[in-house]
KELO-940395 format. One record per residue (C-alpha): residue number from 1; residue in one letter; z negated, x negated, y negated; chain. Coordinates in pm, whole numbers, plus 50000, padded with zeros to 5 digits. Each point is the difference from the previous one (the first is absolute). Layout:
// residues N
{NUM; "a"; {Z; X; Y}; "A"};
...
END
This chain:
// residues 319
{1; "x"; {10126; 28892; 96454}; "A"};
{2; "x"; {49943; 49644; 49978}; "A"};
{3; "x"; {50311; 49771; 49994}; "A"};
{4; "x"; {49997; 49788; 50349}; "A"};
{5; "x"; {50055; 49690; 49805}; "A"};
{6; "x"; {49652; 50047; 49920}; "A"};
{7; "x"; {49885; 49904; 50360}; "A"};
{8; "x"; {50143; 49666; 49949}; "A"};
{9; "x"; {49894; 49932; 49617}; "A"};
{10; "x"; {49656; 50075; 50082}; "A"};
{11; "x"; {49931; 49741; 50221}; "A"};
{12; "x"; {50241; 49709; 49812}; "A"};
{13; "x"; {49831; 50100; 49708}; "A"};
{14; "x"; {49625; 49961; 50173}; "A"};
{15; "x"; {50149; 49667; 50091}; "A"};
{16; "x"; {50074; 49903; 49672}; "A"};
{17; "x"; {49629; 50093; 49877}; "A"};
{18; "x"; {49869; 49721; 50253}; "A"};
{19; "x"; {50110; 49767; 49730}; "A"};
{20; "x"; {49687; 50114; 49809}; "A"};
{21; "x"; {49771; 49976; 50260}; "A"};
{22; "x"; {49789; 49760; 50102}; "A"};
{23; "x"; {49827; 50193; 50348}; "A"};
{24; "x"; {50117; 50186; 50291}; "A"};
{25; "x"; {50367; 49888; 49911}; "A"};
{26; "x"; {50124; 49920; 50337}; "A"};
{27; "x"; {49834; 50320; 50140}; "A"};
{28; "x"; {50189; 50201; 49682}; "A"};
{29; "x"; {50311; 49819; 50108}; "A"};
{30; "x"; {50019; 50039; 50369}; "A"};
{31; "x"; {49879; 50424; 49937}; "A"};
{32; "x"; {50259; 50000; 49737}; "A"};
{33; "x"; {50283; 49794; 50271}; "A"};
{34; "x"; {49897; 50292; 50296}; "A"};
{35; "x"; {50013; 50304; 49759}; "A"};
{36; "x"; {50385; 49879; 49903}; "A"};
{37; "x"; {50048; 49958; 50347}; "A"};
{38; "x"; {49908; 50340; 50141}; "A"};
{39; "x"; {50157; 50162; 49698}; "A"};
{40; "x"; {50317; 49853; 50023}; "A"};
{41; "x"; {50176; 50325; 50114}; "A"};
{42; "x"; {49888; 50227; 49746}; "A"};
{43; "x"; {50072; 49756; 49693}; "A"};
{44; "x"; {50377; 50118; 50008}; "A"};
{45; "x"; {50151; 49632; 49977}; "A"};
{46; "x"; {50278; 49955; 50236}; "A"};
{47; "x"; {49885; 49665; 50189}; "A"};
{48; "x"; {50370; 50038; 50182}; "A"};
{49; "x"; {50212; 49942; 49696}; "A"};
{50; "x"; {49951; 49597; 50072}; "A"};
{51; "x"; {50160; 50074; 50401}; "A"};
{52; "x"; {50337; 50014; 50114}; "A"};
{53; "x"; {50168; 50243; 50145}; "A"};
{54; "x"; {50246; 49953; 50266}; "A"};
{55; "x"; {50309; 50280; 50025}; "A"};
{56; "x"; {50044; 50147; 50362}; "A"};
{57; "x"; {50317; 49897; 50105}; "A"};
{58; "x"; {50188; 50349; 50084}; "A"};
{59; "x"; {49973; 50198; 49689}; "A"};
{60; "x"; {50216; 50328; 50096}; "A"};
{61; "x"; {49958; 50165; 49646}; "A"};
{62; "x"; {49828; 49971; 49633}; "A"};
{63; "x"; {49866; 50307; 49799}; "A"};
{64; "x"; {49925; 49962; 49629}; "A"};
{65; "x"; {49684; 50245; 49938}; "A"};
{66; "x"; {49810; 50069; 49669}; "A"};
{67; "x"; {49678; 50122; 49978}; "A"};
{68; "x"; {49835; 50177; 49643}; "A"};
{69; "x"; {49746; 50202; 49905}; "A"};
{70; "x"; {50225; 50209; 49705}; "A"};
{71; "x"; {49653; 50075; 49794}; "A"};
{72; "x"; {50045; 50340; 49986}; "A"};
{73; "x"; {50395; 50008; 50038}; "A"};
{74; "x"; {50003; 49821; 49645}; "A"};
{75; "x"; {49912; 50326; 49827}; "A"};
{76; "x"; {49899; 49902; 49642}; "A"};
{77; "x"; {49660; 49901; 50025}; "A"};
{78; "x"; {49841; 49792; 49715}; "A"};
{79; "x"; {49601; 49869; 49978}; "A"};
{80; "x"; {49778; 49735; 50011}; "A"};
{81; "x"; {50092; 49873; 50336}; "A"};
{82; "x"; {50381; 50169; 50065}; "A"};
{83; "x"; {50299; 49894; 49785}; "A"};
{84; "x"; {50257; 50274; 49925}; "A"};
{85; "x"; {50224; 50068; 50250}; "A"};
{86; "x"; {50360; 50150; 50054}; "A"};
{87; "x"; {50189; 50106; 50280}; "A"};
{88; "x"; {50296; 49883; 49932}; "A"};
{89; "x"; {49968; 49686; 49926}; "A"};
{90; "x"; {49760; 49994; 50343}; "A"};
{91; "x"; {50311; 50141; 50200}; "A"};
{92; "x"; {50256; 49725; 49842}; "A"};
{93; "x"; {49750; 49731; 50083}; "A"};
{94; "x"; {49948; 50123; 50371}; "A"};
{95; "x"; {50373; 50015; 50013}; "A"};
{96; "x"; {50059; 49646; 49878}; "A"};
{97; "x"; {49802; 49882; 50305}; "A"};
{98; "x"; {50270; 50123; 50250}; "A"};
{99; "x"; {49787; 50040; 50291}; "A"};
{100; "x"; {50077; 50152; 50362}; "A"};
{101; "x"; {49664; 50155; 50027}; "A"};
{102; "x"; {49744; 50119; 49689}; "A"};
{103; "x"; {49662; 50102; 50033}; "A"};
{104; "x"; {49838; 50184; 49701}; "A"};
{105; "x"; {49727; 50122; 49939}; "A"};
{106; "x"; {49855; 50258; 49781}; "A"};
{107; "x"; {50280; 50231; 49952}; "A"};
{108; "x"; {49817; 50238; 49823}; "A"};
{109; "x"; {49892; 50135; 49680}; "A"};
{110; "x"; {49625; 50067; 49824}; "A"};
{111; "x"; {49867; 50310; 49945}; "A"};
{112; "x"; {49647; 49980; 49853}; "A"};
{113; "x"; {49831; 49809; 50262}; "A"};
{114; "x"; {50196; 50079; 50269}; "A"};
{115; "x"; {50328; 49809; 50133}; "A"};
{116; "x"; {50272; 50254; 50073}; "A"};
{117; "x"; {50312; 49866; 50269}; "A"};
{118; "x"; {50371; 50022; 49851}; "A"};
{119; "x"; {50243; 50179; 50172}; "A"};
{120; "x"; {50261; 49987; 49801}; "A"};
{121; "x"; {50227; 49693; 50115}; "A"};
{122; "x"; {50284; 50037; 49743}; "A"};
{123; "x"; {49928; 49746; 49819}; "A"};
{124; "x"; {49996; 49756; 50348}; "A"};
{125; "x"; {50340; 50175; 50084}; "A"};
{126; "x"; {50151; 49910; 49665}; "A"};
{127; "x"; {49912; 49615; 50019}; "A"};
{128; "x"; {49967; 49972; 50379}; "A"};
{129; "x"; {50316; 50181; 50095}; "A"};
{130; "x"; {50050; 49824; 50358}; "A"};
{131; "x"; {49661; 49963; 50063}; "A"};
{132; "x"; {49799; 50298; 50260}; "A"};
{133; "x"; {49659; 50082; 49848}; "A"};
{134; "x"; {49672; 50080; 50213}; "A"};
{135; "x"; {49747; 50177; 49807}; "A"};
{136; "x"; {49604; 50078; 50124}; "A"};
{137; "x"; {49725; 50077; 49730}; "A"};
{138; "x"; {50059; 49731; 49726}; "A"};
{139; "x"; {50196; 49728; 50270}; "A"};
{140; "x"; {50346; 49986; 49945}; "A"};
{141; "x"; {50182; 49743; 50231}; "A"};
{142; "x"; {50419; 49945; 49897}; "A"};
{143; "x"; {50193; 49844; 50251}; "A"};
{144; "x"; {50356; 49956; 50019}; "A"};
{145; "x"; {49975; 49924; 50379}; "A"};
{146; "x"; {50092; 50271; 50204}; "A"};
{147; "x"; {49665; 50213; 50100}; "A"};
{148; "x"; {49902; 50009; 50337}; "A"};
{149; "x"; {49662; 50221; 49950}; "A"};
{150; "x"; {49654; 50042; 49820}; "A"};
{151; "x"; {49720; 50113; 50013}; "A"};
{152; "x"; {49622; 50001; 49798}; "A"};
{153; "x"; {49799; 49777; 50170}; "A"};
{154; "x"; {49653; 50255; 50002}; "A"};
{155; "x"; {50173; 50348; 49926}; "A"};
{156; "x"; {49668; 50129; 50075}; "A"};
{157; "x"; {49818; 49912; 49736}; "A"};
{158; "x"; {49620; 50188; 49987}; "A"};
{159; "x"; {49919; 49877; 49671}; "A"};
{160; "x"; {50159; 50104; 49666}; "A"};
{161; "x"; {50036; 49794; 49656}; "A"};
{162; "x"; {50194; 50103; 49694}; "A"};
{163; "x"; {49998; 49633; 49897}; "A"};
{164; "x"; {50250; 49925; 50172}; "A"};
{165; "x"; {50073; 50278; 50225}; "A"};
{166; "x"; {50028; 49932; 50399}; "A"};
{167; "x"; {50237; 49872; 50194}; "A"};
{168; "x"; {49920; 49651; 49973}; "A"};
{169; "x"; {50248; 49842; 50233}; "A"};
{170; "x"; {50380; 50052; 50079}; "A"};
{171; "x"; {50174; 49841; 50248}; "A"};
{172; "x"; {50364; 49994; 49983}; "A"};
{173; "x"; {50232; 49821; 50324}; "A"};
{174; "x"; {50307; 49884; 49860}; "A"};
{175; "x"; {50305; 49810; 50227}; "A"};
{176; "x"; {50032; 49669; 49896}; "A"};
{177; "x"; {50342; 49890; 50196}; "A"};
{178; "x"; {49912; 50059; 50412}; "A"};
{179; "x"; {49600; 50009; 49881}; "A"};
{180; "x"; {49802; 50263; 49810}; "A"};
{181; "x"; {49779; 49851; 49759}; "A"};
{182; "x"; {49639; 50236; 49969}; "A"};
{183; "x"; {49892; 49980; 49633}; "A"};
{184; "x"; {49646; 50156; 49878}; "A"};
{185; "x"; {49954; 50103; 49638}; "A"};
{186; "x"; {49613; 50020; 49910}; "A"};
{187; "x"; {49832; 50092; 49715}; "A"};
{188; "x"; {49609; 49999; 50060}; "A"};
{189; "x"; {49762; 50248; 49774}; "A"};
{190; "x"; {49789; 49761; 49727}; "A"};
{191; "x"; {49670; 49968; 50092}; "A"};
{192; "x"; {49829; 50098; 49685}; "A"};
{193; "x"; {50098; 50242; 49713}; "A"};
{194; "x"; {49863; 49865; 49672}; "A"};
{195; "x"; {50043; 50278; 49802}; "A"};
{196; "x"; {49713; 50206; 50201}; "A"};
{197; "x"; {49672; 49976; 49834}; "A"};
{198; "x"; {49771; 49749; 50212}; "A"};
{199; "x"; {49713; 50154; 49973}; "A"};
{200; "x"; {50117; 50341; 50188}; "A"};
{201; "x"; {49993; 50073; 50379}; "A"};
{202; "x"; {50397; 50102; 49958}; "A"};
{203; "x"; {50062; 49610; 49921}; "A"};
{204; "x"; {49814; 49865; 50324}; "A"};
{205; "x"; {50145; 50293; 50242}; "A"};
{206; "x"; {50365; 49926; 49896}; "A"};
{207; "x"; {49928; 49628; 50082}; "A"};
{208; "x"; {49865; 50088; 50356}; "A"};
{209; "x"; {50282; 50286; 50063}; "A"};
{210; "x"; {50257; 49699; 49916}; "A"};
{211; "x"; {49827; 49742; 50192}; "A"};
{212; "x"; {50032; 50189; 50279}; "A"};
{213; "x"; {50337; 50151; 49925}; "A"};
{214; "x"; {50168; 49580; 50000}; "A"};
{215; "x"; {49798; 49918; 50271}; "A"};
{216; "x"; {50190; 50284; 50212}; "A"};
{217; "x"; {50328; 49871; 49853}; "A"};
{218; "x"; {49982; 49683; 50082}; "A"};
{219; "x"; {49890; 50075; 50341}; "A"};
{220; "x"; {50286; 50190; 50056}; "A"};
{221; "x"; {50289; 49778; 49840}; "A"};
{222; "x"; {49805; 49742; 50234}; "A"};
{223; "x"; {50030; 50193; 50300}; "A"};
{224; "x"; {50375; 50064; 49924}; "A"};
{225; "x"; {50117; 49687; 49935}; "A"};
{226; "x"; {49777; 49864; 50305}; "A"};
{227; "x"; {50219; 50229; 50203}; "A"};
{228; "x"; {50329; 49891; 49854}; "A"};
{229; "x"; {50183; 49780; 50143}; "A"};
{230; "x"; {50291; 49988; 49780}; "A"};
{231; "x"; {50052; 49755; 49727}; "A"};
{232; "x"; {49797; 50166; 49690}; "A"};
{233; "x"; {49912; 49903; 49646}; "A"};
{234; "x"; {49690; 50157; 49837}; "A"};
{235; "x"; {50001; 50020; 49651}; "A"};
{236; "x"; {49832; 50148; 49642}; "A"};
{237; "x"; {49718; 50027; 49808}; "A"};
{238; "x"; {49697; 49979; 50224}; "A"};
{239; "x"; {49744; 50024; 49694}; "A"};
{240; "x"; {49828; 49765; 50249}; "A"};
{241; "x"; {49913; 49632; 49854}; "A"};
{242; "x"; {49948; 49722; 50252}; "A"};
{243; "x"; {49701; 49996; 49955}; "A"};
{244; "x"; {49899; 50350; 50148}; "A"};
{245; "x"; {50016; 50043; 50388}; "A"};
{246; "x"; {50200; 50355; 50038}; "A"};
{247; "x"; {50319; 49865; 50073}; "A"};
{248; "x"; {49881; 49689; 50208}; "A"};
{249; "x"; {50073; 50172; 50315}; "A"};
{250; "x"; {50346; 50061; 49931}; "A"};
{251; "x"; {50049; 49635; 49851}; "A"};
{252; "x"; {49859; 49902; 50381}; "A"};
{253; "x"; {50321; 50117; 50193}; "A"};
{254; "x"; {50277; 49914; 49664}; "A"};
{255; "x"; {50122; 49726; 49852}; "A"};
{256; "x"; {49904; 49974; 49594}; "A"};
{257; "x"; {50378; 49939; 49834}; "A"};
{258; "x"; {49782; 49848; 49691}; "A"};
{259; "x"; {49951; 49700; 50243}; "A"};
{260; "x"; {50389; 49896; 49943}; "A"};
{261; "x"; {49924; 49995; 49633}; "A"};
{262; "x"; {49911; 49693; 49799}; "A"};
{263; "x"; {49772; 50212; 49812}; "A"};
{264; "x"; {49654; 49808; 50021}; "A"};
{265; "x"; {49827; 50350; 49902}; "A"};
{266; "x"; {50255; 50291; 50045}; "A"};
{267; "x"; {49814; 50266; 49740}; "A"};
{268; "x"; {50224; 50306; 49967}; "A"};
{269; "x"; {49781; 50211; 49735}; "A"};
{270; "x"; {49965; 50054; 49736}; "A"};
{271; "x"; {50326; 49906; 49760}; "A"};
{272; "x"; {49950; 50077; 49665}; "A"};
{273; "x"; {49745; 50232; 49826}; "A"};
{274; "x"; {49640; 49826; 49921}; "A"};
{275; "x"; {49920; 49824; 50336}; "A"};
{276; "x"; {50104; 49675; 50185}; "A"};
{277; "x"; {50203; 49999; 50302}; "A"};
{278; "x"; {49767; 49898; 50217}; "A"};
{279; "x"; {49961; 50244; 50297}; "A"};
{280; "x"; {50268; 50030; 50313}; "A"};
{281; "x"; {49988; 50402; 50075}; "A"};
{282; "x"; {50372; 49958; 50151}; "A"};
{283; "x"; {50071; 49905; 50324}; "A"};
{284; "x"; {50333; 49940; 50251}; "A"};
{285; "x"; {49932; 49968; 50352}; "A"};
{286; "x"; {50240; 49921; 50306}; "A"};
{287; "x"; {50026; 50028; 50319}; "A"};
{288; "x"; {50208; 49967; 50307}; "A"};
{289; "x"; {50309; 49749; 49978}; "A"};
{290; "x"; {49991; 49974; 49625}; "A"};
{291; "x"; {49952; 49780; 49764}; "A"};
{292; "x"; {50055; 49887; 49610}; "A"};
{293; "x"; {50272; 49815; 49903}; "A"};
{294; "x"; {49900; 50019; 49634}; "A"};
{295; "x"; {49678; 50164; 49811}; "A"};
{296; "x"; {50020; 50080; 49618}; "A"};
{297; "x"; {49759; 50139; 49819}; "A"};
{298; "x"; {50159; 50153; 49668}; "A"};
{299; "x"; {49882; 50093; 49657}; "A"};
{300; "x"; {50104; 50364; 49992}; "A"};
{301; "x"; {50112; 49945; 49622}; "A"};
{302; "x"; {49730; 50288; 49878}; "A"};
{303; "x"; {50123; 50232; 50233}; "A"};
{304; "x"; {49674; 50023; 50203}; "A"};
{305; "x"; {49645; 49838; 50000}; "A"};
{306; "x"; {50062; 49833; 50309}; "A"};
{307; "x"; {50218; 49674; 50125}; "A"};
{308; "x"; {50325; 50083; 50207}; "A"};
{309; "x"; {49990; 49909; 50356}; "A"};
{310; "x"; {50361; 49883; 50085}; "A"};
{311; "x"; {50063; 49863; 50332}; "A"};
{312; "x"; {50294; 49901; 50202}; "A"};
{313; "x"; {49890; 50080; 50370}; "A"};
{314; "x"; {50180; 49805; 50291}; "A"};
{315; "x"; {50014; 50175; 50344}; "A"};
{316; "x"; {49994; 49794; 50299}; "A"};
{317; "x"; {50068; 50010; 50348}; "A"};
{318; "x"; {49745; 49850; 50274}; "A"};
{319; "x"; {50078; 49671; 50115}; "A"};
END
């Protein structure tokens, strides 16, 4: 629950109180130099946003793709830490972004404390007319690229949450010219549910049943894309900062699309409400002949608690 950017601060900050000190400084420096050091990768600053990047020199194709968490398909909500929401508006502003490829997540509605998945898709029909929509759970993936195939990633799933409601993956193959493009809409389970009391054994059990039920996600969206040797994109709300390790073996074997931004620290959550946006809990990942020609993240103009992931993906042939 701690924002990454902590894991840097700390140790600056310890740097800074050397000032005041008149023993052990150089040992408090040289602790405090090896603790940034080995924590580099879980501080969530994006080291590559001072590198170049070189374009391949046979780009065959370019996909626009737009990745959201919808907060609860914009259903009026209002608290502490959610601004009212409306539909509309949300499906105007997703419009206005004209992408070949969305990825949303939380299409769904709350019932108590339970997430329930939409299935009506008028509402997509009536603003997306040309687009094909792929519905699993609460992932909804619109793509006006012709559909190849999908599939959920773990269709087996053992374990069961209401909040949110398995699957947790969809992958959807869509032709992109002579190539087929794999694209992977995730939305991972939060780790924690606040609202339980602490102090009972129902808080601690749902924290181990989810533990285990990402762990077996990721493993599986892992093995997939390990296996796939098309060009893919990964994207979505992870509810995974960088600072945890769940998703470091899939960041092992992809390419982070954040590393094309100039974004020193790329935080995606949380926009507006009562708290800073200072945590990353969404993620794009390629793969396989593919890269970013541009990476935006967007303020979603109140329309979710969580920055827009717009990307304009380049697919390349080998040279």
């Amino acid at each position: 629950m701690m924002p990454p950017i902590v894991f840097a601060a700390a140790p600056i900050i310890l740097i800074l109180a050397t000032l005041l000190m008149k023993r052990f400084r150089l040992w408090v420096v040289a602790f405090s130099i090896t603790a940034f050091v080995i924590s580099m990768p879980s501080t969530g600053i994006n080291f590559a946003a001072f590198t170049q990047h070189s374009p391949p020199s046979k780009i065959s194709a370019q996909v626009h793709v737009v990745q959201m968490n919808t907060d609860f398909w914009a259903q009026q909500r209002e608290g502490s830490l959610t601004d009212p929401r409306n539909k509309h508006a949300m499906l105007n502003f997703l419009r206005s972004l004209d992408a070949d490829i969305y990825l949303l997540q939380e299409h769904m509605r709350p019932k108590g404390n339970q997430a329930i998945p939409l299935t009506d898709l008028s509402d997509v029909a009536e603003k997306f007319p040309e687009y094909q929509a792929i519905t699993a759970g609460t992932l909804l993936t619109l793509t006006r690229l012709p559909v190849v195939d999908h599939t959920v990633v773990n269709p087996k799933n053992q374990y069961s949450l209401r909040l949110p409601p398995p699957p947790y993956a969809l992958k959807v193959n869509v032709q992109v010219g002579d190539q087929i493009l794999s694209t992977y809409n995730v939305y991972m389970p939060i780790q924690i549910l606040l609202e339980k009391q602490w102090l009972s054994s129902e808080f601690y059990d749902e924290i181990r049943t989810r533990y285990f039920v990402r762990k077996d996600e990721f493993h599986h969206i892992t093995q997939d894309v390990a296996r796939n040797d098309l060009p893919l994109v990964i994207a979505g709300d992870f509810n995974t900062s960088p600072a945890m390790g769940d998703n470091r073996s899939l960041l092992n074997i992809t390419t982070d699309a954040a590393s094309f931004s100039k974004a020193l620290y790329p935080a995606t959550w949380r926009v507006g409400g009562q708290l800073p946006k200072l945590w990353r809990t969404d993620w794009l990942l390629i793969r396989n002949n593919v890269t970013v020609s541009q990476f935006q993240s967007l303020d979603p103009k109140g329309n979710s608690d969580h920055l827009v992931q717009s990307v304009t993906l380049s697919l390349y042939e080998k040279d």
